[in-house]
C-alpha distance (Angstrom), angle and dihedral (degrees) to the residues before:
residue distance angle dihedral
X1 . . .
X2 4.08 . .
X3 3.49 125.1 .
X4 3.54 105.0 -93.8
X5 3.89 85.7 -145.8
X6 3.82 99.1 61.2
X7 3.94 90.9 38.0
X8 3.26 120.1 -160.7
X9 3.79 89.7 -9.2
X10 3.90 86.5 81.1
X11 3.71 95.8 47.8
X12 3.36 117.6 107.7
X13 3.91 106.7 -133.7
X14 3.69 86.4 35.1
X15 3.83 90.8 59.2
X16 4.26 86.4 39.5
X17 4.05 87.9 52.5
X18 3.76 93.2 40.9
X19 4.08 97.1 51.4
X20 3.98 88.1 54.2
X21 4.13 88.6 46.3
X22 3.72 83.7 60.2
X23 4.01 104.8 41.2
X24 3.61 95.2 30.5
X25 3.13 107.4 -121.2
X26 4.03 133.6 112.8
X27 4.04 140.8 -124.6
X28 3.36 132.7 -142.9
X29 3.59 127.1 -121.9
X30 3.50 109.7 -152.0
X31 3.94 130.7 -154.8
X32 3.46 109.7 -130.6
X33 3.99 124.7 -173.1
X34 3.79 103.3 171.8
X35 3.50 148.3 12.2
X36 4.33 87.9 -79.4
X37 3.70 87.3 58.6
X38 4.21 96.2 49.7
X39 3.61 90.9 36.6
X40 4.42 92.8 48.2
X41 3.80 79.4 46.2
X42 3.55 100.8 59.5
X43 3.46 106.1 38.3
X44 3.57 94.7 49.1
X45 4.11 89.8 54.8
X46 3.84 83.7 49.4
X47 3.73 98.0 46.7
X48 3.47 94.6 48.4
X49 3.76 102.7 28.0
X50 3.30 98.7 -122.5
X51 3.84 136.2 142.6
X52 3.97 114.7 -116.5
X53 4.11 137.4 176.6
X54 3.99 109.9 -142.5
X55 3.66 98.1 -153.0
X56 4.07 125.7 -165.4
X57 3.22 136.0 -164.2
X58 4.38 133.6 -125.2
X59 3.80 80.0 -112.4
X60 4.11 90.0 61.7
X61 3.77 87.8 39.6
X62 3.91 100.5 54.7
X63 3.57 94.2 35.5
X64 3.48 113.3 36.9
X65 4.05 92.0 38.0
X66 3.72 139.0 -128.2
X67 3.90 92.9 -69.3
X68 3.79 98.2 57.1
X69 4.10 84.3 57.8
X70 3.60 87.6 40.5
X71 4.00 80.9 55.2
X72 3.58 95.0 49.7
X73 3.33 92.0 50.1
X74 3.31 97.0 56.3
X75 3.59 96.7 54.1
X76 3.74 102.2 45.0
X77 3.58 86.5 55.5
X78 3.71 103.4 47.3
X79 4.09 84.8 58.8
X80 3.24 120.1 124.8
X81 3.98 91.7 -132.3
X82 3.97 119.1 38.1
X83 3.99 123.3 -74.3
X84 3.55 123.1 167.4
X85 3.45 125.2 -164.7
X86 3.87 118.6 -134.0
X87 3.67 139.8 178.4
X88 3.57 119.3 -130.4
X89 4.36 132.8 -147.1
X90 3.93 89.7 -2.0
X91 4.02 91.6 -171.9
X92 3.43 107.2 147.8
X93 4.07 111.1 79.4
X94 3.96 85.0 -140.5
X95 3.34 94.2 58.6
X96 3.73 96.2 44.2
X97 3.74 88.1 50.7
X98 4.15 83.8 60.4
X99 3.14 99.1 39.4
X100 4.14 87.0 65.2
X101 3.64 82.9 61.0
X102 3.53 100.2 63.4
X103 3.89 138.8 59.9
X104 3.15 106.3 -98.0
X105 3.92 123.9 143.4
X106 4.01 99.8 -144.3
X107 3.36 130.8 -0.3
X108 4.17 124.0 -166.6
X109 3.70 109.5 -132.7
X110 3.79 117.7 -157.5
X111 3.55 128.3 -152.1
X112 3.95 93.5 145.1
X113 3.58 94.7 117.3
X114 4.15 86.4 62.8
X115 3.66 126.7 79.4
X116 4.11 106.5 -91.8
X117 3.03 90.5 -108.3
X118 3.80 91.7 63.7
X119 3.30 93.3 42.2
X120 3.34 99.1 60.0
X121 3.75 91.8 57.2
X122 3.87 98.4 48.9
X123 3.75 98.5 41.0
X124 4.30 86.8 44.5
X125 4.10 95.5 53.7
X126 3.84 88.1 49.2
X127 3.63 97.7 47.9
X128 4.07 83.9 46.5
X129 3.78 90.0 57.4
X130 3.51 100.0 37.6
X131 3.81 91.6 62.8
X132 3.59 96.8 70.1
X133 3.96 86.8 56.4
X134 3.74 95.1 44.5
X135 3.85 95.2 -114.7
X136 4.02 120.9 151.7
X137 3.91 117.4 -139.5
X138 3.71 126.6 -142.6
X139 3.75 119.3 -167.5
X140 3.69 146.9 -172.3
X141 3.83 130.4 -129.7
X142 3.70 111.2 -174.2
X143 3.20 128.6 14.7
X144 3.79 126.2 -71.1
X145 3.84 111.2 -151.2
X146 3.61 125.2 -133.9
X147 4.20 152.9 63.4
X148 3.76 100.4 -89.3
X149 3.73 106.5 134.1
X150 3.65 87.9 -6.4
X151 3.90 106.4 -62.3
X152 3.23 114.4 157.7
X153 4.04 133.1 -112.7
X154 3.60 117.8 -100.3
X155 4.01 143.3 171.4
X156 3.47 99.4 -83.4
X157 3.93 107.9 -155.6
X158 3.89 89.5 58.9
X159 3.38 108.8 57.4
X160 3.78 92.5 39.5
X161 4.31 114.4 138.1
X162 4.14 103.9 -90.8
X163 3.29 96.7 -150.0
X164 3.75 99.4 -149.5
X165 4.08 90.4 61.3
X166 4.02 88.8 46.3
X167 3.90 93.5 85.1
X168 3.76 94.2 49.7
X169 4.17 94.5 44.5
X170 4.18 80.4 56.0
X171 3.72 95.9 47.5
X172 4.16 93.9 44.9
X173 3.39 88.0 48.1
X174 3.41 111.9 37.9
X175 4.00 90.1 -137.7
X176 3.94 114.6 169.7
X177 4.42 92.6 -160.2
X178 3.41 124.1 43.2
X179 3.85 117.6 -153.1
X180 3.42 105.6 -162.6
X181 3.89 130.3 -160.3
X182 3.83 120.8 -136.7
X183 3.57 106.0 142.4
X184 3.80 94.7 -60.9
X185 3.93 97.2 146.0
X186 4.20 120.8 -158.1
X187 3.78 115.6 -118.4
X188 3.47 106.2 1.0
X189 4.05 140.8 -4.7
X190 3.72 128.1 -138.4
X191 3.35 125.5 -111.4
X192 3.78 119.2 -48.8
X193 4.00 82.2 46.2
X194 3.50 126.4 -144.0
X195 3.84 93.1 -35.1
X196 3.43 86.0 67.2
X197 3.38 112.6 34.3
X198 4.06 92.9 48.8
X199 3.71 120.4 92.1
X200 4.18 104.3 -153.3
X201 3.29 89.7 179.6
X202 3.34 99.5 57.7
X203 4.31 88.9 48.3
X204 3.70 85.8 51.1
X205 3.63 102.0 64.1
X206 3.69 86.3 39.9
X207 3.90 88.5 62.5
X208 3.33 89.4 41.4
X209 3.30 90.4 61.9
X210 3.56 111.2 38.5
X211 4.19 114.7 2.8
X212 3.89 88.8 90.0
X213 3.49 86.3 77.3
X214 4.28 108.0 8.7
X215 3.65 112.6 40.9
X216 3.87 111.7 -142.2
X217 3.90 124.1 -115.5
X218 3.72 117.3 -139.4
X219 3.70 122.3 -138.0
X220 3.64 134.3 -179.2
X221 3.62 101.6 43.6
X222 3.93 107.7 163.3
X223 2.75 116.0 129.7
X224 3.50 103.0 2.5
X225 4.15 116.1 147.1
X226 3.24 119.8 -128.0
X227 4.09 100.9 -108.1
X228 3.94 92.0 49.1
X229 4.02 79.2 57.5
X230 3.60 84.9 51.5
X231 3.75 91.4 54.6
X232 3.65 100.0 57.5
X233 3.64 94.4 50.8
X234 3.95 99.5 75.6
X235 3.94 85.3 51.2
X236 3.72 103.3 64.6
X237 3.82 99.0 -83.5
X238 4.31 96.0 140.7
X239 4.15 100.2 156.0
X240 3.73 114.8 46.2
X241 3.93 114.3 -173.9
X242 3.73 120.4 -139.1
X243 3.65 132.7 -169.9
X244 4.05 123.5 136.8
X245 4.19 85.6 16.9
X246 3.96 84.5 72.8
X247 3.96 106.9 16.8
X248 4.02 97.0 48.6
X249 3.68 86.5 80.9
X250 3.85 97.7 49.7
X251 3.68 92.1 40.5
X252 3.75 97.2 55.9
X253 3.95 89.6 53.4
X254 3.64 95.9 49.2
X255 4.06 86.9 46.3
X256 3.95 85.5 45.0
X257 3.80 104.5 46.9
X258 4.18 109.3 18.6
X259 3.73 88.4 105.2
X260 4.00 90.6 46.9
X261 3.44 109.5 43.4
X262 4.43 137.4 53.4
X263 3.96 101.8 -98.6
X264 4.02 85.8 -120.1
X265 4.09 85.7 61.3
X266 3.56 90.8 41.4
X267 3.27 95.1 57.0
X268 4.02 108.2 34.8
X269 4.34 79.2 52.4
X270 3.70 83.4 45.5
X271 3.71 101.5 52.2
X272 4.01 85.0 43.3
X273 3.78 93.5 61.5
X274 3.54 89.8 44.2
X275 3.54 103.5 48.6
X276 3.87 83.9 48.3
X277 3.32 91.9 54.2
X278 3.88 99.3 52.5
X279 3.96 90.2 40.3
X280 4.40 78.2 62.8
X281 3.99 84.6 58.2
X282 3.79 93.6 46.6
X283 3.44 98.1 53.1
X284 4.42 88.4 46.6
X285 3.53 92.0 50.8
X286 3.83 94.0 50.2
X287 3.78 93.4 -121.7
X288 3.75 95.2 120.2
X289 3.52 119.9 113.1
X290 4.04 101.8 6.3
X291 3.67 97.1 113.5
């Protein structure tokens, strides 16, 4: 738990977020499901002395229980280089209400599917009571499209980021991340892809405006290439999420060889091609080597 005192200069994925703000550079925020994911995580960060954020999902949380995040926890923060450990799309009330319970360092509330006004007012009274337990908020303004973790579908070009409101959603609030909407898209994109689909443009005058002070949270990053990454870096972008870009990899070995191999080989060569994979990421997002 932060130091209420130094708040949020004591929290950990505040102080994560807030080191790339000042070197320029970003950090992954990797979705973890299991023990291979946490464990890929970790040892990647170590090997290559980078910061990282292992981020979960409600899913992970309701079924896995309050001691497997306990767990993770735990073993982020007994690296030798910083991992935080945040929650990702926190929509349900109920499941923001337990996620106050538990340790983690950030947690992203979302309210996007409300009117702003709305939003405003849930994501503000849970940034208000997270203080006191030293927990950073993330939140989203706009709409971001797609079916990851069950978010819904929705028009895309009107509940795109205006950058001109973005500064006064982060001072009602009191958010410390800002996950902006400009035509990233959950789980997939169309054709044309990302480079198509993304309006840079619009994220730079949102940095502009606001990454000074709130780094921005990417979403929507599959498939992204590894230069358009590169783009969104110099515009504010701090916290990149990751899921299939560094699991596809690990999953299609497990999927390949589970009926071949011992489940303690499987999963040692498992963690190895994950770790590998994440270590890739590290060294894109110019994390490598800071710690």
């Amino acid at each position: 738990m932060a130091d209420q005192l130094d708040y949020p200069a004591s929290n950990l994925t505040w102080q994560v977020l807030n080191h790339a703000n000042v070197h320029k550079y970003a950090v992954g925020a990797y979705n973890c499901y299991n023990t291979d994911g946490v464990m890929a995580v970790i040892r990647a960060a170590e090997q290559q002395r980078s910061a990282a954020i292992i981020q979960l999902f409600p899913w992970t949380m309701n079924f896995q229980g309050a001691e497997f995040i306990r767990y993770v926890v735990n073993a982020a923060h007994a690296a030798t280089v910083p991992i935080a450990v945040h929650l990702d799309h926190c929509i349900k009330p109920d499941d923001v209400e337990r996620a106050l319970e538990l340790p983690f360092d950030s947690i992203m509330v979302d309210a996007s599917t409300e009117d702003e006004k709305e939003n405003i007012r849930r994501v503000k009274a849970v940034v208000e009571r997270a203080r006191s337990l030293g927990i950073t908020i993330e939140a989203e303004m706009g709409r971001i499209e797609g079916g990851e973790d069950g978010l819904p579908s929705v028009d895309m070009e009107s509940v795109m980021t205006r950058p001109e409101e973005a500064e006064t959603f982060i001072r009602e609030t009191g958010i410390h991340f800002l996950a902006p909407s400009f035509g990233n898209i959950h789980g997939g994109y169309p054709a044309g892809g990302a480079e198509k689909a993304w309006d840079l443009p619009r994220l730079e005058a949102i940095g502009k405006l606001v990454s000074d002070t709130t780094p921005l949270a990417l979403h929507g990053t599959h498939p992204v290439s590894d230069e358009l990454f590169h783009k969104t870096i110099p515009l504010g972008v701090r916290k990149i999420n990751l899921n299939r870009t560094v699991r596809d990899d690990y999953t299609n070995f497990i999927a390949e060889k589970a009926g071949s191999l011992e489940l303690t080989v499987l999963s040692m060569q498992g963690v190895d091609i994950y770790t590998k994979s994440v270590e890739r990421m590290m060294k894109i997002l110019g994390s490598s080597g800071r710690y």
